[in-house]
N, C-alpha and C positions, 0 to 999 in steps of 0.2 A: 499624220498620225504618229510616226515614228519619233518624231519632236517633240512631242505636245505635254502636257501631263498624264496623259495615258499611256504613253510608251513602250513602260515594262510592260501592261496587262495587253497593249496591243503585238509586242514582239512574241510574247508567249503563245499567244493563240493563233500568230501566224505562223509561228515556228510549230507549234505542234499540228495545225492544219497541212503545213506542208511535209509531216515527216508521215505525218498517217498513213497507217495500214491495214487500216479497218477496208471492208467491201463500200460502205458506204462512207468517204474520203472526209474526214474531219469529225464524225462522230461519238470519236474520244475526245473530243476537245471541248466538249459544251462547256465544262468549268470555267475551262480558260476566256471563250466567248463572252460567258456570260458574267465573269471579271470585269471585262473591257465593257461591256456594257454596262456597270453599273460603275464603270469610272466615269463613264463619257458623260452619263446622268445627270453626273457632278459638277461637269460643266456644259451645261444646254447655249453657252453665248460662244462656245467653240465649236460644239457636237451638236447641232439643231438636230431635231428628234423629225419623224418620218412624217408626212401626210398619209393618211390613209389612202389618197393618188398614189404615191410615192412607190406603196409597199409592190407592185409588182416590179421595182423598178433595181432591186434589191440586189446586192453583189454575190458572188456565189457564194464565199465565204459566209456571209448574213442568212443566207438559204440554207446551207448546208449547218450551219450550227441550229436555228429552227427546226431543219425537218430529224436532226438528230435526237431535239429534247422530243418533237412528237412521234415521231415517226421508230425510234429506236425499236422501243421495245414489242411497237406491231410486226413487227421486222423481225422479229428474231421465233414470236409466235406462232405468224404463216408460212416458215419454216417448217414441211413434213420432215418424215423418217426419208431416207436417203437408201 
């Protein structure tokens, strides 16, 4: 990944998954993820795309950018008063 033609858009979204300080770790990143996945797109004979088997099989990075774009804003909802 770091070689490839993705590299910037994958350095970026690793670099800000790793500097994250969100409660839920990578959550600011969805932009940067979802860069890199619409680089990778671009080339499916480098970056084969998932089986629907596949998808439990997912890195956390891939999960944590997911459950960020769904999961964010429920999150901040079921959030009471303190």
């Amino acid at each position: 990944m770091a070689s490839g033609p993705c590299r910037e858009q994958f350095k970026s979204a690793f670099s800000c998954f790793h500097y994250s300080k969100e409660e839920l770790k990578g959550s600011d990143c969805v932009d940067q993820f979802r860069a890199m996945q619409e680089c990778m797109q671009k080339y499916p004979d480098l970056y084969p795309q998932e089986d629907e088997e596949e998808e439990e099989e997912k890195t956390p990075a891939e999960g944590v950018a997911e459950a960020a774009v769904s999961e964010a804003p429920a999150t901040k909802e079921e959030k009471g008063p303190s």
